[in-house]
N, C-alpha and C positions, 0 to 999 in steps of 0.2 A: 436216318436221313429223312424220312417222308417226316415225322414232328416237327423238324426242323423246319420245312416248307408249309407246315400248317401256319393260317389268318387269322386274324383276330375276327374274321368274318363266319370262323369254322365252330366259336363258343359264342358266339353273337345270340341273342333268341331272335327267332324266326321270325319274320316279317307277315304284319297281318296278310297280306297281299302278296300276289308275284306281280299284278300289275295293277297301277291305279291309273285311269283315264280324266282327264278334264275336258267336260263339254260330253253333253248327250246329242250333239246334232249329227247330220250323215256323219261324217268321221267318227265320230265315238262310238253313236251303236253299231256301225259296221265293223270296225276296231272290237266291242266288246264280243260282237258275236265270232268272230273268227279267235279270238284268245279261248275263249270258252269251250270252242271246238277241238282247241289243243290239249285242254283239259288246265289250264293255267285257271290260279282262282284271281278274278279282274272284276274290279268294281269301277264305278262312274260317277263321279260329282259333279252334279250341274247347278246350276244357281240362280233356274229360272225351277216355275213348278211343272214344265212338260218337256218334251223332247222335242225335237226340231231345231233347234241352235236358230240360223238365220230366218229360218219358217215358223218359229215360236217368235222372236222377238221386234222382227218386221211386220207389223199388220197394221202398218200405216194404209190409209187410201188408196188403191192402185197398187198398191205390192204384188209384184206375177215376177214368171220368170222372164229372162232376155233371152235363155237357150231355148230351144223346144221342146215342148214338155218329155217328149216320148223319147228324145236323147239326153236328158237329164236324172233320173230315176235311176236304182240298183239293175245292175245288170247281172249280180250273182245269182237270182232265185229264180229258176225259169216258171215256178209255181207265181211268184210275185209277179212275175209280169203278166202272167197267163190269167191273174184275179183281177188285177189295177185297170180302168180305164183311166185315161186322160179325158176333162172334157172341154178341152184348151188347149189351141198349140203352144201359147206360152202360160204356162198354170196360174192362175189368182193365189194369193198367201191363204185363203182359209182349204182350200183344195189341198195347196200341198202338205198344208200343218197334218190336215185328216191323213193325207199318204202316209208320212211319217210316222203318225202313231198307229195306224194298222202295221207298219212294219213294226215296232215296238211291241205288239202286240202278239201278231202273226210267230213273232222267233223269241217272244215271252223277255225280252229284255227290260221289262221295268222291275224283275225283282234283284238285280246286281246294279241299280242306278240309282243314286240316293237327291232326291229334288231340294230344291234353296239350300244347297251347300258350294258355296261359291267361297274357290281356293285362296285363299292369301299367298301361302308361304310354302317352297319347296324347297329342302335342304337333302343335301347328299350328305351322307358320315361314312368317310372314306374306311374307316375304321368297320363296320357292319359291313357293309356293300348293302348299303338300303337307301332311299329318299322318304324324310317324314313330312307330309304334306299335311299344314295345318289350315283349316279352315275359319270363317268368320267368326263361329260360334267357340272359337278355341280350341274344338276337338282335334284329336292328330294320331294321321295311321300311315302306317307305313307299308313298303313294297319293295322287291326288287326291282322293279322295273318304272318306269312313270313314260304314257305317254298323251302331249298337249294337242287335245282336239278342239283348239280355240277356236280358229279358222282368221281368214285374214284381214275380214273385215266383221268386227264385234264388240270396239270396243267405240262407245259414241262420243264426238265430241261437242262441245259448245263455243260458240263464240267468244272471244275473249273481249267481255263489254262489263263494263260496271251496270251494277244492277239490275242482275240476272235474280235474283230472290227478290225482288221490289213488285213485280209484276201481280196486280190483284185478280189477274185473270184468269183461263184456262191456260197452259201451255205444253206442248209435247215436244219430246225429239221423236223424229220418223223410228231411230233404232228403237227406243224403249216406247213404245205403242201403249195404251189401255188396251186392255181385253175386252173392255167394254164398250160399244161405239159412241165416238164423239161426235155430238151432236152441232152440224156448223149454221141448220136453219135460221137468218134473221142475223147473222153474228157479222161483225167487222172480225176478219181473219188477216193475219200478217202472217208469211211464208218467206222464211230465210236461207236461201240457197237454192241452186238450182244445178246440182249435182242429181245423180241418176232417181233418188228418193224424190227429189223435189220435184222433176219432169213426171214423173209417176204419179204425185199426189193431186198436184196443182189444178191439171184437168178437173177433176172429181171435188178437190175442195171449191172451186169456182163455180161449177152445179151448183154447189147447196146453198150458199153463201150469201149473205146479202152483197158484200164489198171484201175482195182480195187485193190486198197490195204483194205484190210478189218483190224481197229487196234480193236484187243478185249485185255479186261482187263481180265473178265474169262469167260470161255465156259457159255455154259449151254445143260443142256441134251435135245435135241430136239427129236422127234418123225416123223415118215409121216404123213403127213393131209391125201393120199387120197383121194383127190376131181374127182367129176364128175360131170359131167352135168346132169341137171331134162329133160328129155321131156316132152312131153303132158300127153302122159299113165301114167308115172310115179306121175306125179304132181297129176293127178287125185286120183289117189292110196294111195297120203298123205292126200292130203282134206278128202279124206274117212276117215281117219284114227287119223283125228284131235283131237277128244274128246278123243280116248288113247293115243294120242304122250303126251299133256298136261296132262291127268293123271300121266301117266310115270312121267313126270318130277316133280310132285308134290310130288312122294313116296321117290324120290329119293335122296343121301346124299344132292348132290350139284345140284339138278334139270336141270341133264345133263339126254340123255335117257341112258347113262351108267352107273352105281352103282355099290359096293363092292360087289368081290365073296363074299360068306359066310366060304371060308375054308381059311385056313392057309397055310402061303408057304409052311413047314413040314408038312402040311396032307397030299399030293399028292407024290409018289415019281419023282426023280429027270428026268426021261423020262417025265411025264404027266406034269409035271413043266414046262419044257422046249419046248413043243409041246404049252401048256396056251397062253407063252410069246411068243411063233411064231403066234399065231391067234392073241393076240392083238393086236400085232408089222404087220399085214398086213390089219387089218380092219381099216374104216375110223374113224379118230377122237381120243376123250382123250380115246378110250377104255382102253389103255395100262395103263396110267394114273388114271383114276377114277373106272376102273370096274377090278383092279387087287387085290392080294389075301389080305384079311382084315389085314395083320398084314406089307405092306411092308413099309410104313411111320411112325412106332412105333418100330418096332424091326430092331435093325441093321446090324443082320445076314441076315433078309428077305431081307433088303433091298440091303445089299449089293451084294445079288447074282442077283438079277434084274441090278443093278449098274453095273454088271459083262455082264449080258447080253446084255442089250444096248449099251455099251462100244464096245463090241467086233463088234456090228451093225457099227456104226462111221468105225471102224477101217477095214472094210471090204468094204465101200462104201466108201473110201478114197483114194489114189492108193502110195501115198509120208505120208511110217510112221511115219515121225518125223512130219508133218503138224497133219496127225490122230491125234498123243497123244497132241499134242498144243489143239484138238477139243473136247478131250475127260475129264471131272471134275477133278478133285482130290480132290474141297473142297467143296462138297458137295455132298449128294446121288441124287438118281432118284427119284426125284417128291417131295423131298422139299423145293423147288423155282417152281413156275407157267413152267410148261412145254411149251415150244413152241413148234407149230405143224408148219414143213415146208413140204415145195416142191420141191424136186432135193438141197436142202441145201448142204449137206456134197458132193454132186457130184461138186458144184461149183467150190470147190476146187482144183479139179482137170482138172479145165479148165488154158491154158496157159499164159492169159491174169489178173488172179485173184493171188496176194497175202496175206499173213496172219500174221501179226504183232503182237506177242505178247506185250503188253503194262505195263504187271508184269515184263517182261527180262528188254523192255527198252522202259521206262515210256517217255510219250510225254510231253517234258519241255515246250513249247508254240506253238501257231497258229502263223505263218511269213504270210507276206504280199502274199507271193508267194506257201505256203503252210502251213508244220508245222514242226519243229523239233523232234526229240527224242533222247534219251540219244544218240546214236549210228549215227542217220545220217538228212541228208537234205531231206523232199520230196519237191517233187512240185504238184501242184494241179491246177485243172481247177473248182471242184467242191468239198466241204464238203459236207457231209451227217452225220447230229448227229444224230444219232439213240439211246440217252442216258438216255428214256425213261422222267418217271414222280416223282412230286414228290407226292407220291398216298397217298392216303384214305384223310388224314386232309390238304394235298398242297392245294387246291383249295378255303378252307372255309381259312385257317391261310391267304390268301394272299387278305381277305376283313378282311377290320376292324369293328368285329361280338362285340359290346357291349352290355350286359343284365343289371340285377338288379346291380343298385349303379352302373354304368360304366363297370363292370369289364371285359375284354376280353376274349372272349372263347379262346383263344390261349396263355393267363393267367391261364384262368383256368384247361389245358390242358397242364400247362408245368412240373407238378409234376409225369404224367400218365396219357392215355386216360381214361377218366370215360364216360360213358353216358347212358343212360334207353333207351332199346330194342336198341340201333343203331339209334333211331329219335329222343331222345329229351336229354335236357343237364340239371338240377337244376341250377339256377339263372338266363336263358335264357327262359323265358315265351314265348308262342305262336309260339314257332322256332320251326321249324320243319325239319329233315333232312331225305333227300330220299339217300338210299344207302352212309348211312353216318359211323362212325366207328363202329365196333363193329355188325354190320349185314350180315345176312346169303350174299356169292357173289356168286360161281361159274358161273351159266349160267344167266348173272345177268338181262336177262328181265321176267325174272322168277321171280325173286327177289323182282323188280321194281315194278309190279303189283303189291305183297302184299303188300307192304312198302306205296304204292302211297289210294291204299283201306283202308289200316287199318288209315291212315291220313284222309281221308271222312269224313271212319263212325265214328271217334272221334269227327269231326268239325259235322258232323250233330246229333251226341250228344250234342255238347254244343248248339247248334243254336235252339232243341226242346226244351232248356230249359234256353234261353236265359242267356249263361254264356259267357262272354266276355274274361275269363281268365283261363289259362291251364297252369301248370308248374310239373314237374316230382318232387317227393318226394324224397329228401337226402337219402335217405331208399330205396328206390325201383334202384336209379343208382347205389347203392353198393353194391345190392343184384345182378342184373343184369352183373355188372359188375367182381363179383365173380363168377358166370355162366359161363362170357365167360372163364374167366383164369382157370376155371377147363375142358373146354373142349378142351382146348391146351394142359393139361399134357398130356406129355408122349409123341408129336409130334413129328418127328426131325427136324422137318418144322422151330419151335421154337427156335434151336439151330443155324440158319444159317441167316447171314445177307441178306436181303432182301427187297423188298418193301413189302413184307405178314409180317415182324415181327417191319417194320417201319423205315429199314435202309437208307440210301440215301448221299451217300460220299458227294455226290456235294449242300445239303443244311445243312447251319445250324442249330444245335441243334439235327440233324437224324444220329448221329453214336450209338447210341447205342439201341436196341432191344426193344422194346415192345409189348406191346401186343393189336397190331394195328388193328386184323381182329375176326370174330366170327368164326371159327374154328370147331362150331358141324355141326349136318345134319342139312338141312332147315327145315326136318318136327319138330323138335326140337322148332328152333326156334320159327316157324308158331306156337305151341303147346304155349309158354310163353306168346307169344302178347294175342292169342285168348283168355286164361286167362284175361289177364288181361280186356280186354274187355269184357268179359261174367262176370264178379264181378263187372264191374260199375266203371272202371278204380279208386279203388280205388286207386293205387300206384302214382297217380296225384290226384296236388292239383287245386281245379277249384272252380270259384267263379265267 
């Protein structure tokens, strides 16, 4: 009788791998160091030359973080936090690149990471129980196990203009940076977008620059960062205080150290209202954002009077009111699109050398050799700067070709609507695993990271106590999960407005129209379903 239940997976040869990771950034070395620790043999392809994922390939101008630095960072090594200073409450990109590779360094994980090997192709053979993951150069190795540490926002896109190769000049996207610094002294600069990269750069490219024209398509509501610098005292002061910064972020919706008032805009009257929205609007960070009154991203009287508020901010730190109102939304409220936090931003504007193109009046017909056109006139240019963001959550995994049970493509099976169990695993896709993939908690997202990356462990060192080669998510449990998230999006206005939170993305195919691309409730939430499910014996997975 036991022959009989033997698999073809039982005379199969052995898989180089039990697990192969994509992406060396927070997700993946944390991912590879905790596989490692189980004694699992786990390698890493990344497909830039260093580690850091979004801190390697952002080092555009003005790249820092939005969170704080000192609740952003691994919380697993109390040695690591006890060597690391911060010397930024929101980190600059060469700061955090360097963090990064001292951890890479510190837990020796550059020798299981293989550099410029960027994944094409992942294929499951139902038949072995392995995925063989081929890479650019052709090579192809296999594993039990694969898990996608892309991240949600990495893969860049461009404008869709004729005559993007025509351009005789310098040009960058913010995502894919030179390592080398671009020099903007004396230069005519053109800045296309004014999404959270652009708000970041612009300041800094306008410094240098002889003439910026900045083209935006639509505003967006930006706030002050607030940054300062850590010293020593101070820095000390946070280390103390590490096991409640990390609590904090644990209770909290989006495991920012900010969270919802508990009152409502109409509990307070309109003096105490207004005094709230002056403290938010001068502290550091999303406070104004994430820790304002519970009702102002569902109700849109609440919101519209904060809308009202920050608006009038813009139009007071701007000194030319017809540029203001170009800066200021109309098609959309406050806080439902990702906020960007800048730095002296809307004062830019008011520098003599910076102009503001709206791209809705008169839309850019193509890139020319010598610059770019628009309906209305000629520029000329010495350097582009696409700042035109990503195409997020599922760009990164749609653009390897992810085959599961019977061939079928995850970007097949993802063309009807995002479906997936917790945010990490897909039905028909056995042993895939995805760290911060659709459908999970993001805000402060190395907060995130950590559970997503744990809760993938102590799965695999369940199946390994009990020697199970094979994990697949239940038909059942992704459309229980997946009805979870779509009810904790009603009533959003978040939901109503094109986006990359609702899946939009003019410049790629198949992303005009709205879904429901992210998880949307609090992380403690979240955290509460997974832990479920793993305190029952992952029944909602089938494993053998």
């Amino acid at each position: 009788m036991a022959a009989l239940q033997e698999t073809d997976a039982d005379h199969a040869p052995a898989p180089d791998h039990d697990v192969l990771i994509v992406g060396a950034g927070i997700s993946g070395m944390y991912q590879l160091l905790l596989l490692r620790r189980l004694g699992l043999r786990a390698r890493v392809f990344e497909a830039g030359t260093g580690v850091g994922g979004t801190w390697y390939w952002n080092r555009y101008p003005g790249a820092r973080f939005d969170s704080e630095s000192w609740s952003y960072g691994y919380s697993f090594s109390q040695e690591l936090l006890d060597e690391w200073d911060w010397t930024e409450h929101f980190s600059p990109q060469p700061v955090t690149e360097r963090y990064l590779n001292l951890v890479a360094d510190k837990f020796d994980l550059r020798r299981d990471i293989q550099f410029q090997a960027r994944v094409s192709a992942a294929h499951w053979d139902d038949d072995a129980r392995t995925w063989t993951l081929t890479l650019e150069d052709g090579s192809r190795h296999t594993a039990r196990h694969v898990v996608t540490a892309v991240g949600p926002l990495s893969t860049p896109t461009y404008p869709r203009l004729p005559g993007l190769d025509d351009f005789r000049g310098q040009s960058w996207h913010t995502g894919l940076w030179p390592k080398q610094p671009v020099d903007f002294a004396g230069k005519r600069v053109a800045v296309i977008g004014t999404g959270a990269s652009g708000v970041q750069a612009i300041p800094i490219i306008a410094g240098q620059c002889a003439h910026l024209t900045v083209f935006q398509r639509r505003p967006n509501w930006c706030t002050p960062l607030h940054n300062a610098p850590i010293d020593k005292a101070e820095m000390e002061s946070i280390r103390a205080r590490y096991p409640e910064i990390f609590e904090r972020c644990r209770e909290t919706a989006a495991c920012f150290v900010h969270t919802v008032d508990p009152r409502g805009t109409f509990e307070v009257t309109p003096e105490e209202r207004e005094a709230f929205w002056e403290r938010r609007y001068a502290e550091p960070g999303f406070g104004i954002w994430q820790g304002n009154f519970r009702d102002v991203l569902t109700d849109r009287q609440a919101n519209a009077l904060l809308s009202d508020f920050v608006a009038r901010k813009i139009r007071a730190r701007v000194t030319d009111p017809a540029v203001a109102e170009k800066l200021v939304p109309k098609d959309h409220g406050f806080g439902t699109r990702r906020v960007p936090q800048e730095t002296g931003y809307y004062e830019t504007f008011n520098r003599p050398n910076v102009e503001l193109v709206s791209i809705l009046d008169t839309p850019i017909e193509r890139i020319t050799p010598t610059g770019l056109k628009t309906t209305e006139r000629d520029y000329a240019f010495d350097i582009i700067v696409y700042a035109t963001g990503f195409d997020a959550i599922t760009g990164s995994l749609d653009r390897i070709d992810i085959r599961g049970t019977g061939g079928r493509r995850l970007k097949e099976r993802w063309k009807a609507g995002l479906e997936t169990c917790l945010g990490m695993m897909v039905d028909g896709f056995p042993n895939l695993f995805m760290v911060m993939g659709p459908h999970t908690a993001l805000g402060n997202i190395p907060r995130s990271i950590e559970y997503n990356v744990e809760w993938i462990r102590d799965l695999l060192s369940h199946m390994a106590a009990r020697d199970l080669t094979l994990v697949d998510a239940r038909p059942r449990a992704v459309r229980d999960w997946t009805a979870f998230v779509k009810r904790k999006g009603e009533g959003l206005l978040s939901n109503e407005v094109d986006s990359w939170m609702t899946g939009v993305n003019m410049n790629v195919d198949g992303k005009q129209v709205r879904t429901i691309a992210r998880y949307s409730g609090t992380a403690p939430d979240y955290r509460d379903w997974c832990d479920n499910v793993a305190a029952g014996g992952y029944r909602e997975l089938a494993m053998d």
